[in-house]
N, C-alpha and C positions, 0 to 999 in steps of 0.2 A: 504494500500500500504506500501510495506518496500522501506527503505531506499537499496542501496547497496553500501553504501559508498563513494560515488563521492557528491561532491560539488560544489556550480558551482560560480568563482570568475570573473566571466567576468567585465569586467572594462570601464563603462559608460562614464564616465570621465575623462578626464587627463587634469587638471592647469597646464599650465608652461605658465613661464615669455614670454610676444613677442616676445622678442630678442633671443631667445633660436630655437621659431617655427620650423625653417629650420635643425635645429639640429637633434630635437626631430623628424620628421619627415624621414630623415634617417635613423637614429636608429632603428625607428618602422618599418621602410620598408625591411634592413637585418634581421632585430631576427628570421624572419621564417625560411630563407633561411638557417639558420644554425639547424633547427629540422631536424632530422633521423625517417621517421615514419617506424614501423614496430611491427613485432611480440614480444610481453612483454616479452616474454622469449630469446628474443633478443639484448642480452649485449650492442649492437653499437646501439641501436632505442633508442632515447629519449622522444620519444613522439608516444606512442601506440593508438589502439582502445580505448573510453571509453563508450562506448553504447554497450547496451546488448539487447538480448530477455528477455523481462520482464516475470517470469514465476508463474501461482498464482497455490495453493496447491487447 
């Protein structure tokens, strides 16, 4: 199998202090709302397709 360059950073865990919780939890609940998904050749998309048809020789 080849690679095709993607990586995958998914993020199991997050520490933060107690006192923070309620903070930290807003923040994670906008960040999406601000992605533009769309076509990569799409100057305004920030956040494209990243799965492919895997194709073997």
């Amino acid at each position: 199998m080849q690679r095709t360059g993607q990586f995958c950073f998914a993020i199991k865990r997050v520490y933060i202090p107690s006192d923070m919780d309620d903070e930290f939890y807003e923040m994670a609940c906008k960040m999406p709302d601000s992605y533009k998904i769309g076509h990569q050749l799409n100057e305004e998309a920030t956040m494209v397709p990243t799965n492919n048809q895997l194709l073997y020789e």
